[in-house]
N, C-alpha and C positions, 0 to 999 in steps of 0.2 A: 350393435350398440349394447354396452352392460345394463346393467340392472338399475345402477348409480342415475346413468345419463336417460334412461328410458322415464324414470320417475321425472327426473328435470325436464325432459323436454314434454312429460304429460303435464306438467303443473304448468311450465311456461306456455301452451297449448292456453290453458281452462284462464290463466291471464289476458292473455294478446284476445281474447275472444269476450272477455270484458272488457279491456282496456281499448283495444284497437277496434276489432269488427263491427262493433255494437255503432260505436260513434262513427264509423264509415259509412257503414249501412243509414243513419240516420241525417247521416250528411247527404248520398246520395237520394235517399230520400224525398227530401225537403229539394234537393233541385229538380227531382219529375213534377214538383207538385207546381215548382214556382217558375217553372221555365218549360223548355220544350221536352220532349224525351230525349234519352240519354243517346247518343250517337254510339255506331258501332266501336270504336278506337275506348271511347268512356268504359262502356259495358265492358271491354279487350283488359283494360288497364286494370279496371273491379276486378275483374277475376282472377288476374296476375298477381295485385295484391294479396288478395284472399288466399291464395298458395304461398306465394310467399311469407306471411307469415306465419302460415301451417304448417311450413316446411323444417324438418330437420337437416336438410342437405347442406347450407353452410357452414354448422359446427360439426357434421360430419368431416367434410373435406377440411376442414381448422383442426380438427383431432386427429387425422391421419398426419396432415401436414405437421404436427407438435410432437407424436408422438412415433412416428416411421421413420421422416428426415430428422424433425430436431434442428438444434441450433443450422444456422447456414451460414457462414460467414464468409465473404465472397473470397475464393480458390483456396477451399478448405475441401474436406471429403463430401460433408453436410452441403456444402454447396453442389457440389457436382449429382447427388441424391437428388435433391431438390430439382435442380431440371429434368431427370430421366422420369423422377414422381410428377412435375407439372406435364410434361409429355403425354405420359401415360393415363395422366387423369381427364387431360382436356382429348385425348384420341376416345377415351370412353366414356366421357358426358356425350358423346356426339357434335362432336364441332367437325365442321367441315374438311377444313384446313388448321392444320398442324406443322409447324415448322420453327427449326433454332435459327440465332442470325449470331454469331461470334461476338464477344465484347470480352476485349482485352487492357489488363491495369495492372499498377503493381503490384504486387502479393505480400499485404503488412501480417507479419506475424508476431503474437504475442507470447511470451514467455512468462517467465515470474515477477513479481511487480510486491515490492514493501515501501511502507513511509513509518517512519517514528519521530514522533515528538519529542528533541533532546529539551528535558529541564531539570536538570539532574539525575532523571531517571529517564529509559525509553517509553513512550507511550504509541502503542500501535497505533495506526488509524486506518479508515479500511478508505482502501483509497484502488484506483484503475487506472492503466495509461490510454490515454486517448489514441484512437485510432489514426495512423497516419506517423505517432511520435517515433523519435530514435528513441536508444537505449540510454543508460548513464554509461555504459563502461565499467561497471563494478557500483559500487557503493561508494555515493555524493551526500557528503556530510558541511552543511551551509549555514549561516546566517538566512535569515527569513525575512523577504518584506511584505509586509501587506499595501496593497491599494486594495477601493469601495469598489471601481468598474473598471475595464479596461481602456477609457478614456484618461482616467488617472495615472494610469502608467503611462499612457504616449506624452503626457503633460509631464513628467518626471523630469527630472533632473539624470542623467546616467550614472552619474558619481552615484545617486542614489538606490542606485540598481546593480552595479560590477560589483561581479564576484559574489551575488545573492542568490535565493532560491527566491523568486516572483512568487505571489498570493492574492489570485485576484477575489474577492471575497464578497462577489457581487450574487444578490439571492434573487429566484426565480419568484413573482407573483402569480400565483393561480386565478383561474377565471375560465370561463364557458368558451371562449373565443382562442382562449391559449395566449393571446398576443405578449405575455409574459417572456415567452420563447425569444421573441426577436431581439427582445431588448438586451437580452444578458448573451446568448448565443457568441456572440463576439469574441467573447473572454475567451471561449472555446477552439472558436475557427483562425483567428487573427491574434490572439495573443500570444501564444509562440512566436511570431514572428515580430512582435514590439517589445516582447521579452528579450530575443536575440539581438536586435538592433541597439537596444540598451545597453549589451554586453551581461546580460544576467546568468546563472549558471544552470537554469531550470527554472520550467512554471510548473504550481500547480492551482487548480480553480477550487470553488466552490462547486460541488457537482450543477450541472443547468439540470433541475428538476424540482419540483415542488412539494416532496415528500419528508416526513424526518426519521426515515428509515435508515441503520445503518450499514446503507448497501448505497456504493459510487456510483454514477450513471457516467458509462462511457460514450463515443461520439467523435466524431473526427474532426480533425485540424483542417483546415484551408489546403486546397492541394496547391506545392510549391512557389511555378509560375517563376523560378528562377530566385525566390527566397532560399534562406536559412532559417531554421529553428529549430527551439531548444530542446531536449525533453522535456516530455510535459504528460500530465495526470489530473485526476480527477479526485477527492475525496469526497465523503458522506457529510450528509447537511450537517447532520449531529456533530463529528470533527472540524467541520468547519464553524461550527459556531464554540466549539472548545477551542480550537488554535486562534479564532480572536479576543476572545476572550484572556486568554494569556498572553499573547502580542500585546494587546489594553492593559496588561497589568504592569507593564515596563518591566516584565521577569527578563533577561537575557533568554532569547531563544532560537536552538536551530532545527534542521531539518533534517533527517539522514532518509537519501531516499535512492531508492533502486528498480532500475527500469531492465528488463531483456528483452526488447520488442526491435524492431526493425523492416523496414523493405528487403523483402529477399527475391529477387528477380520479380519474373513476371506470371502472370497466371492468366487464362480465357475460362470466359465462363459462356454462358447463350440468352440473351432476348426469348423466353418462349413464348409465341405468339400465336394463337389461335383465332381462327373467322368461324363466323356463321357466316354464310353467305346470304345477298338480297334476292330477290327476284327479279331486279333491277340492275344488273352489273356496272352499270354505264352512271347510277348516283350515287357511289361512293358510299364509304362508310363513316361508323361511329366509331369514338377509338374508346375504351374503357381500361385502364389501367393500374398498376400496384406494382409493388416493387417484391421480389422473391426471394432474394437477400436478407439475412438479419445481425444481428451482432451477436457475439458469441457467448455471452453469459447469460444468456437468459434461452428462453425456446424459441420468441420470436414469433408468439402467439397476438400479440396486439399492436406490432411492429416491423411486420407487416401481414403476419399472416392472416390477420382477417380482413384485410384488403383481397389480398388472396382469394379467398374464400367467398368474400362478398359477390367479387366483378363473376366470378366464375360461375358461382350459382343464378344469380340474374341473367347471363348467359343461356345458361343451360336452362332458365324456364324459355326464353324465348325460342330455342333450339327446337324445343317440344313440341310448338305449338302446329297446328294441320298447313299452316298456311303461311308461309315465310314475308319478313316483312320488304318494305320497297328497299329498302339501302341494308349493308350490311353490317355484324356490329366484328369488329377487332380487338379482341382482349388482347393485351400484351403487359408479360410480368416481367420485369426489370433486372436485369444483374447489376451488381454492385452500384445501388444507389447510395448505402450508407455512407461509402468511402470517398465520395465524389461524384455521385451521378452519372456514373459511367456508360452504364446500360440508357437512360434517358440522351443524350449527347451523341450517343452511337448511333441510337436508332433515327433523333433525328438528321442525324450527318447519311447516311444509307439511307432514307427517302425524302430529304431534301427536295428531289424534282420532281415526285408526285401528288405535292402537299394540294392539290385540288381537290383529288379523292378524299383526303381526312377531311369530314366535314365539320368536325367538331369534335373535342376530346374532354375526358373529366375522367379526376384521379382518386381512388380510396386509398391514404396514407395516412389517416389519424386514428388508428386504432379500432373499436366497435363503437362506440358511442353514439348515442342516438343523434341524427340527422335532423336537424330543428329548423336549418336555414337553405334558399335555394339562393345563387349569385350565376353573374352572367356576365360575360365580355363577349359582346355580339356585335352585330350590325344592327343602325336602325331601324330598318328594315324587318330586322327579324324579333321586334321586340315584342310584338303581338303575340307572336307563337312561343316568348317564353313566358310570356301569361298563362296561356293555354295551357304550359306546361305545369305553375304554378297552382293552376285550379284544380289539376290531377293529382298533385303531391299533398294539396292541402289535409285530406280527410287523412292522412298517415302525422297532421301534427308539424306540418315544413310550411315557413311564412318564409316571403317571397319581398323582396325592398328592391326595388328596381335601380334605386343607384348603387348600389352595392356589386362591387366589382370580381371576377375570376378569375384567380391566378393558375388555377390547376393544380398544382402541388408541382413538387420537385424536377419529376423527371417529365409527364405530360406538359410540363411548364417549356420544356426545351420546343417542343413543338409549336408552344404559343409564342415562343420568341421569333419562328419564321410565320407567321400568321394566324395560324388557327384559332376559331375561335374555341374558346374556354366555358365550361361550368363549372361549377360549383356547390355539391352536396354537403355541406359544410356543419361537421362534427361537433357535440359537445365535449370539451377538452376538459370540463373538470377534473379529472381523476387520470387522467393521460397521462399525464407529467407528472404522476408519482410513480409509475413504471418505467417510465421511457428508458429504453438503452440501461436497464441494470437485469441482475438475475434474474427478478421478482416478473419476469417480461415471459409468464406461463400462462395455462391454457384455463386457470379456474378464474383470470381475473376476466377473462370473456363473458358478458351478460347474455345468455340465448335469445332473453326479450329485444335487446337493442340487438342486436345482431341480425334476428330476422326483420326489423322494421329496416334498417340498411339496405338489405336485399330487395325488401316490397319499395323502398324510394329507387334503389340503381334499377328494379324492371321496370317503373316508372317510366324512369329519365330514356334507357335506352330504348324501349318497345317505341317512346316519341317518337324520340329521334329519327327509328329507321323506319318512321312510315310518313313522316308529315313533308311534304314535297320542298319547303322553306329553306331556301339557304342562309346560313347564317351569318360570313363573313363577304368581305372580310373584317373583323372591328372595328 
């Protein structure tokens, strides 16, 4: 570790030991005095915390990963790094089992990508082609429509659309919960494809993020499924509130925009998968999950790799520990989630008929952000024991709403669609969605304070998991 990173992780140390331990310990506290003593698993869980976040080992393995592999963009060089780097790193945290499982997709490659604003003059604008689009074929010089959201263009008229360049010009709202994301998302995933329908000659969006930086957030199209779509891109919030601004002034205005990207065959990348094993072979495990993949402009430091990092280091405390718990835990890092969830869909299409063993899964895929809320899609049955979970995460700052539902995230989410049930460690997104998916997606916007409180809630959740007898589906 430099010099740089040794002073931040000493000042982030002399914080979490104000901020965090102090009110732990006094939480703990206040329950010997008002209740019974603390039970073995209680005192297990203290102590886990308390290394946790002591520990510099998650932004270690987040700074190898940012700065050894680098960008990963699934069947790129960086991609293929990345799995021989999670290999090698999960074989010497000490995890039991270590193994790839194949996951094979198209292979989108990006080339050069310009946009200019014709109004008598060109005016650049920094703009990105969405992962997933075709190319222009040279340089597409257009008429410009604008619609508010991509509802407005399915409402369209087509006359109103041939032979244009589409503008969906819908802006993302920030907030703690993100749910900004879902609402605009669309324009992204499905609007190429009501763009083409239309007969349009190209989209481009407003980038889906919440920043006014002038850097595009890329992100991918809806995969296929037997459609057509158009080329399509991404520009920066700033340009896009200049090109409405001038579409609103009733100036005549076009578009000239140039794509080189395309599917070029196909590529395999690898599921890398590591166990700690239980003591219990026969109760199954926990699954803990993250995607490995990232997009290519940026490092992929908060998208996914401190997912990454997170599941692996809360892992590896419990790997340590003298005495192995009842069930097992299974980390698994994802291939090409960004481009479609490929690695998530594979894996669960390959264990499909063992879905008994997975007794439960939860996924870090919203960057470091501190962990505020716990959510659960369980049985009734097992709802006791997500209290019990509750009252262990509480002194780390996680309040717990019992109707508040778990989706999993993205690719552990494929597993919830054959049963499993789901948690939910559930991220503040404030500041999320002004990185997401653009350059700016590097290792200094990683907070060490939130990052290790990530880690002290994931040892939490899975040290529970693999020792409390409860099953918890099916939901």
């Amino acid at each position: 570790m430099n010099t740089r990173t040794q002073r931040r992780a000493h000042k982030s140390l002399e914080f979490l030991k104000r901020a965090w331990l102090l009110p732990a310990s006094l939480v703990f506290l206040c329950s010997c005095q008002n209740s019974e003593a603390p039970t073995p698993l209680e005192k297990q869980v203290s102590e886990l915390q308390t290394e946790a976040l002591q520990s510099d080992l998650a932004f270690s393995l987040l700074h190898a990963l940012t700065t050894e592999v680098g960008p990963r963009m699934a069947g790129t060089d960086g991609d293929r790094r990345a799995v021989e780097w999670a290999r090698s790193i999960m074989t010497s945290l000490g995890f039991d089992q270590v193994w790839l499982e194949p996951v094979t997709f198209p292979k989108w490659r990006r080339g050069s990508e310009t946009a200019f604003l014709v109004t008598g003059y060109r005016l650049p604008l920094a703009v990105t082609a969405l992962g997933g689009s075709t190319g222009t074929d040279g340089v597409m010089r257009a008429e410009i429509e604008l619609f508010d959201d991509l509802q407005a263009l399915s409402n369209a008229d087509s006359q109103q659309v041939q032979g244009k360049i589409v503008f969906i010009n819908d802006r993302m709202s920030m907030g703690e919960k993100g749910r900004g994301y879902s609402q605009v998302v669309g324009g992204r995933t499905d609007g190429p494809y009501v763009a083409a329908e239309k007969g349009a000659l190209a989209l481009v969006i407003r980038s889906v993020g919440t920043d006014n930086n002038r850097l595009a957030h890329t992100g991918s199209i809806a995969l296929p499924q037997g459609r057509v779509a158009v080329p399509s891109a991404a520009i920066s919030n700033p340009d896009a509130d200049l090109l409405e601004s001038v579409i609103n002034s009733g100036k005549p205005v076009e578009l000239e925009l140039q794509l080189d990207c395309g599917i070029d065959g196909a590529a395999t990348s690898y599921n890398v998968i590591g166990e700690v094993t239980g003591n219990d072979p026969e109760s199954g495990y926990f699954v803990m999950g993250a995607h490995l993949d990232s997009w290519d402009l940026g490092m992929g430091a908060v998208d996914d790799g401190a997912g990454v990092a997170i599941t692996m280091a809360a892992a590896k405390l419990i790997a340590d520990l003298p005495e192995r718990a009842r069930r097992g835990l299974r980390v698994i890092l994802y291939a090409n989630e960004e481009q479609g969830i490929y690695g998530g869909r594979e894996y669960a299409r390959a264990h499909s008929h063992e879905m008994d063993a997975h007794i439960a899964g939860a996924e870090s895929d919203f960057g470091s952000g501190r962990v505020y809320a716990l959510a659960s899609t369980v049985s009734e049955e097992a709802q006791a024991a997500i209290e019990e979970l509750a009252g262990l995460l509480a002194p780390l700052g996680i309040s717990y709403d019992p109707e508040m539902q778990a989706y999993g995230g993205a690719d552990i989410g494929q597993l919830g669609l054959l049963g499993m049930p789901m948690i939910d460690l559930r991220q503040d997104a404030s500041l999320y969605f002004d990185i997401h998916h653009t350059a700016n997606d590097t290792l200094d916007k990683v907070n060490l304070d939130d990052l290790n409180q990530n880690v002290a809630a994931w040892v939490t959740l899975a040290w529970f998991m693999a020792n409390t007898d409860q099953a918890f589906g099916p939901p």
